[in-house]
N, C-alpha and C positions, 0 to 999 in steps of 0.2 A: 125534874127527875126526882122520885125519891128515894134514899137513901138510908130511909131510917134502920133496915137491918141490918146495916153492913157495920160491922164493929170497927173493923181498921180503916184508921181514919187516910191513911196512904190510897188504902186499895176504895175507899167513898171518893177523893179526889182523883182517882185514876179516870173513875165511875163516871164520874160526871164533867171531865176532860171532853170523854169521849161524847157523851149527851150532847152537850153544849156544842160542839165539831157537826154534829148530824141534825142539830137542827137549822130548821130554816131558818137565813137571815133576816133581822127583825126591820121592818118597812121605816124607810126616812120618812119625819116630819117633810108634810108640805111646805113649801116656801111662804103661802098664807096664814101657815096656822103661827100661833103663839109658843113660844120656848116654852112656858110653864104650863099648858094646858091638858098635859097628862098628867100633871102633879095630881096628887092626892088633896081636894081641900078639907077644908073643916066647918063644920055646921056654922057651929055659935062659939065665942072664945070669950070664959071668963076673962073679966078683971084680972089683970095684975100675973098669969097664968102664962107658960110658954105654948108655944103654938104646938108645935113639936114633940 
């Protein structure tokens, strides 16, 4: 949901209370798949660099 014109930051959390309530529930991992496999990866990782 976006929120960016709503100035009051009470009434953006009211906002997106409700958003979040009305959306559809987001689907389990299957019991095959990998815990980290929706993670976000990374190409290539300098030397000495944080991953993150």
């Amino acid at each position: 949901m976006n929120t960016t014109k709503v100035a009051d930051k009470a009434e953006r959390k009211k906002l997106k209370r409700v958003a979040r309530k009305k959306a559809a529930p987001k689907p389990k991992r299957a019991a095959g798949v990998a815990r980290g496999s929706t993670k976000k990866k990374i190409r290539h990782q300098a030397q000495g660099q944080r991953k993150r």
